[in-house]
Structures are given as structure tokens and as C-alpha cells.
N, C-alpha and C positions, 0 to 999 in steps of 0.2 A: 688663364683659367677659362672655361667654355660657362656656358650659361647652364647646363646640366647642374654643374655646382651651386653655382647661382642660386640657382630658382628650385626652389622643392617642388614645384608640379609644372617643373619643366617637358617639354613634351618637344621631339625636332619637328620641324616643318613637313606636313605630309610628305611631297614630291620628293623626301633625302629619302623615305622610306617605300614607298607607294611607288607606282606605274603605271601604267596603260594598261596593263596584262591583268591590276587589281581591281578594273573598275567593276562594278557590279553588271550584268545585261542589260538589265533596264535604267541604270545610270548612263551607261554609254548609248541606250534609245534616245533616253531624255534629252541628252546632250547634243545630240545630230539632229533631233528635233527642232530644239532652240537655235542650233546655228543656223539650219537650214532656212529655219523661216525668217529669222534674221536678214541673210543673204539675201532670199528671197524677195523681201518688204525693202530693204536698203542699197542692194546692190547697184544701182546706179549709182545712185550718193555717193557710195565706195569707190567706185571706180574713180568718177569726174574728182572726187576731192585728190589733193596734196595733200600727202602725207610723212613727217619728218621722224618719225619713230625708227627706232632700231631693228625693227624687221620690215619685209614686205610690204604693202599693200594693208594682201589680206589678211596674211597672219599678225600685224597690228590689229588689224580688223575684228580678230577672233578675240586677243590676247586684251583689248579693250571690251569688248563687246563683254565678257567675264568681270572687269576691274567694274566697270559703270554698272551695271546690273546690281553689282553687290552695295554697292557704295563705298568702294575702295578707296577712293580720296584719291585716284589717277583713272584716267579712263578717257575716252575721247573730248571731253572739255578743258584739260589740263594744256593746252595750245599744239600741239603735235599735228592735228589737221586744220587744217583751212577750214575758215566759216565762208556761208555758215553750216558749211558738214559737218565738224564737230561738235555743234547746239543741236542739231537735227538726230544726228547718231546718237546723243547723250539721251536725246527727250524718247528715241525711238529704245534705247537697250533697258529705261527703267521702265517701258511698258513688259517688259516680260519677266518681270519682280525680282527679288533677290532668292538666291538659293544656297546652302551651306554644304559643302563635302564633308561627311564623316566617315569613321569605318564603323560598319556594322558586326554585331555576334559573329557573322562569317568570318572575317578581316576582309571583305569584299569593302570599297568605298561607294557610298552611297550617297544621295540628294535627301535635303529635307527643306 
């Protein structure tokens, strides 16, 4: 039995439905903004630290950088990098607040 059945205001996870090709223009600004300066502000960090995550480097880098911003309960303080990069990276991705993906009237996905 799927959770559809489940759950009466079941809804699938954006990304089963969603893409790249759906983000809004100014979602996808938004978003090369915040990584960028991210990068920018931390890239050494990133580099010097070890990191034991299931991707690269940097695309843990990003793919945390999203989890700890929101307050996803994993994110670069869950042990995956070395300290203390991972205290630094943590203190450094909740300065750029949390943000939530929706889809807007368009079905564009959007930031709020």
C-alpha cells in the first residue's frame, strides 16, 4: 500500500514531481546567490576540511549547505566533516536563514 492511500492530504515529494527546468527565474537567482556567497565566505573551510559524505567535496557542500540552512536535522554538524569545519560550516549556513520551496499559481517552484 503507498502512502497516497494512507494519508488523505498526501502529497509525493517535490523532486518525484519537479525539476530544474520548473524552477521559477528568480528562484534559480536566488539560489546561485546564496550558494555563491556561501562558497565565497567558506570556500577554504571546504576545501582544507575532510569530508565523508556520499558525494564530492562540494556537492556535499551544497547538498548540506540546503539541509543546515533549513534545519533539516542533517547537515554539516551530523559528523560527516571534520571539526572544526563542520561547527564553522553549521554556524556559517544558519546565517543565511531558512527558506521553503513551493509551487506557485504558475506551477513554477518558488522560495519563501
Amino acid at each position: 500500500m503507498d502512502c497516497s492511500s494512507r494519508e488523505p492530504n498526501y502529497e509525493p515529494p517535490t523532486d518525484q514531481n519537479y525539476g530544474i527546468e520548473d524552477l521559477a527565474p528568480e528562484t534559480m537567482e536566488r539560489i546561485q546567490k546564496d550558494c555563491s556567497g556561501f562558497q565565497e565566505q567558506n570556500g577554504e573551510t571546504i576545501s582544507d576540511a575532510e569530508c565523508s559524505g556520499e558525494y564530492s567535496t562540494w556537492e556535499q557542500a551544497g547538498h548540506d549547505f540546503w539541509l543546515t540552512r533549513n534545519g533539516h536535522g542533517a547537515g554539516f554538524w551530523d559528523g560527516d566533516w571534520s571539526e572544526p569545519a563542520g561547527e564553522q560550516l553549521t554556524a556559517a549556513a544558519k546565517k543565511f536563514g531558512e527558506l521553503s520551496l513551493y509551487v506557485g499559481d504558475d506551477g513554477k517552484l518558488r522560495l519563501q
